[in-house]
NUKE-955259 format. One line per 10 residues: number of its first residue (from 1); their letters; for each residue x, y, z of C-alpha. Coordinates in Angstrom, 2 decimals. Example, Ala and Ser with C-alpha at 12.3 -4.5 7.8 and 13.67 -1.06 7.14 Angstrom:
# residues 2
1	AS	12.30 -4.50 7.80 ~ 13.67 -1.06 7.14
This chain:
# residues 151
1	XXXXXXXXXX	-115.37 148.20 151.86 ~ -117.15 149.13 155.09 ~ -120.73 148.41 155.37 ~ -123.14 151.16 156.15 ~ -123.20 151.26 160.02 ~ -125.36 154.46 159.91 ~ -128.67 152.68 158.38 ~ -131.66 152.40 160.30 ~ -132.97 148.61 160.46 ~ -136.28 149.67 161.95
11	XXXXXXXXXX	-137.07 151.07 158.22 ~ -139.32 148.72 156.53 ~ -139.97 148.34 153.14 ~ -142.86 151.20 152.11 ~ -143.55 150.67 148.30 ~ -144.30 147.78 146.96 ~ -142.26 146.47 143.32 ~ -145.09 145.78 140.97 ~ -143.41 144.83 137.64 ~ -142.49 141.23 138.31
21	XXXXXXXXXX	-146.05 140.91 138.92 ~ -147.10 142.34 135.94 ~ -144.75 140.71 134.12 ~ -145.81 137.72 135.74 ~ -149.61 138.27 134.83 ~ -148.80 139.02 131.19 ~ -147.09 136.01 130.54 ~ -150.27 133.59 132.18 ~ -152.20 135.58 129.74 ~ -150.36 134.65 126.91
31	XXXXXXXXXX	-150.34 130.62 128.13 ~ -153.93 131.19 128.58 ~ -154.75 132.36 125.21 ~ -152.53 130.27 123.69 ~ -154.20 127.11 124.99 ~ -157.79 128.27 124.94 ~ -157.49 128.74 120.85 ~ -156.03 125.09 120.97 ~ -158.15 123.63 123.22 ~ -161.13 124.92 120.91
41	XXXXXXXXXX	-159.75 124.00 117.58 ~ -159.12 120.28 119.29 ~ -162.69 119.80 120.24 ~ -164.61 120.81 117.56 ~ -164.66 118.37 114.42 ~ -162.84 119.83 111.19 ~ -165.59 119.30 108.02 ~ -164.93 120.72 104.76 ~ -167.99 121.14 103.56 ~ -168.83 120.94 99.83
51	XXXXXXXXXX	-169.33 124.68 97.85 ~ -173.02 125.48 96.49 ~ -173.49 128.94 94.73 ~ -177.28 128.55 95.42 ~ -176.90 127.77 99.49 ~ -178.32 130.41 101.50 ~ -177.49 130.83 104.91 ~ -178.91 129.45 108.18 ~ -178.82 130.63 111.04 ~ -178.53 127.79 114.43
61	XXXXXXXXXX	-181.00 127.74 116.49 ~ -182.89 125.97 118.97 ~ -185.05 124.14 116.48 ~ -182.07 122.04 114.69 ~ -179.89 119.28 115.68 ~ -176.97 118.70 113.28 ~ -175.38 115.48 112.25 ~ -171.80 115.60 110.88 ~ -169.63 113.11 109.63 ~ -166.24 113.29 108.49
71	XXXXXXXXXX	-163.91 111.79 105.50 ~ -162.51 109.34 108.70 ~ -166.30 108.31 108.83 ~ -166.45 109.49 112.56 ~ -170.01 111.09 113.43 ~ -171.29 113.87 115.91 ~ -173.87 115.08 117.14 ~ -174.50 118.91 117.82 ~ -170.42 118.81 117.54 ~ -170.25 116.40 120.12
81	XXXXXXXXXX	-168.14 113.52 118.70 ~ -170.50 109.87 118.71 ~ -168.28 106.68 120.06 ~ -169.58 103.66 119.56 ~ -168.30 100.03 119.54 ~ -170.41 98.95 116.52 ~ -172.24 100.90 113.69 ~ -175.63 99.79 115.92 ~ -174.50 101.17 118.59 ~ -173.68 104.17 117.02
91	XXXXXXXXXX	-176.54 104.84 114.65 ~ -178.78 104.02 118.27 ~ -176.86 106.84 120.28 ~ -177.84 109.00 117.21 ~ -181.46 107.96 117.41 ~ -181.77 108.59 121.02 ~ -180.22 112.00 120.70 ~ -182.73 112.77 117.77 ~ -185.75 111.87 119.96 ~ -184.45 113.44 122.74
101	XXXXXXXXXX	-184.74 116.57 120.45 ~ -188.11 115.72 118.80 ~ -189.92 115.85 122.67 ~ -188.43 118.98 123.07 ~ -189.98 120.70 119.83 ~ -191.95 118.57 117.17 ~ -190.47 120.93 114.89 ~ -187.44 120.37 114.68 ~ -185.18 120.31 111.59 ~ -181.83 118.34 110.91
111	XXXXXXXXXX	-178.79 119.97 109.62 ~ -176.77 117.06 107.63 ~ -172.96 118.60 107.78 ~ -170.60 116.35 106.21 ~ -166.97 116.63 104.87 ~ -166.23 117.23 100.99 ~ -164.57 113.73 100.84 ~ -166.58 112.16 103.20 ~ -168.40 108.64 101.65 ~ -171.91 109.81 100.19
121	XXXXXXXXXX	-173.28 106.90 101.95 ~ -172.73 108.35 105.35 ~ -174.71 111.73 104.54 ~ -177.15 109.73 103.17 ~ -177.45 107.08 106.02 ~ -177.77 110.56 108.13 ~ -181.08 111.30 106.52 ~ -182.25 107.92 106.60 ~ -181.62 108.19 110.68 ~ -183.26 111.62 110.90
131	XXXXXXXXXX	-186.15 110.13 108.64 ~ -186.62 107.31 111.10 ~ -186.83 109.29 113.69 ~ -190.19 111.39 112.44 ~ -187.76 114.81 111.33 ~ -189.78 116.01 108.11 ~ -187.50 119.12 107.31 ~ -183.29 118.92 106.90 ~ -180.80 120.79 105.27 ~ -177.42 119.90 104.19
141	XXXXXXXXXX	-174.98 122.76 105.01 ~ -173.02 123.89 102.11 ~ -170.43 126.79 102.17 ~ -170.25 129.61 99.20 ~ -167.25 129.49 96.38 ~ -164.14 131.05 97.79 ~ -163.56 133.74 94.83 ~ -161.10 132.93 92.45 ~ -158.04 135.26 91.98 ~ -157.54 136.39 88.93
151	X	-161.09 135.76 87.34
């Protein structure tokens, strides 16, 4: 084979290949919202909470702090997982975090989310920490019924 003497080196290149960079882009957009969904589902605590038919809904807002606790009996705060060494030290982050609240509005209610299987104790110890703190109003945060098929 004889190579083309007849081409002109002094050509450059004029247009510009675009699909490996689309390509490119597509597939950090996939990555990305692949590991944002995970990322989200990894930080927030999973509660199942307990059905009531008679629960009405709530809206958040800037008036509430909510407690949670789980069936593990870990604890959070405004979905903000609590650590703590000792139960003390634990139940005092949760008072601090409550007062830090109650200077911000006097008003302020407590949402008491807790996990179906969770000990009762724990909800209860909840609104003992809330009531300690000077909250008057709380709510526990129920889900409706999932419908049954069939019925």
């Amino acid at each position: 084979m004889a190579a083309d003497t007849n081409a002109d080196d002094d050509d450059g290149i004029n247009s510009i290949n675009v699909t490996p960079l689309v390509d490119v882009m597509l597939v950090l957009l996939v990555i990305f919202m692949a590991t944002t969904t995970t990322i989200q589902d990894s930080e927030a605590m999973r509660v199942d909470k307990p059905d009531a038919k008679t629960g009405t809904k709530l809206e958040p807002n800037p008036h509430q702090i909510l407690l949670m606790c789980t069936k593990e009996g870990s604890y959070a705060i405004d979905r903000i997982k609590v650590d703590g060494e000792t139960d003390d030290k634990r139940d005092q982050v949760i008072k601090d975090a409550i007062a830090a609240k109650l200077k911000e509005d006097q008003d302020l209610q407590g949402v008491i989310q807790c996990d179906e299987a969770a000990q009762v104790g724990a909800m209860v110890h909840l609104i003992d920490l809330l009531r300690d703190s000077g909250v008057k109003k709380y709510a526990i945060a129920t889900e409706k019924p999932k419908p049954q098929e069939g019925v």
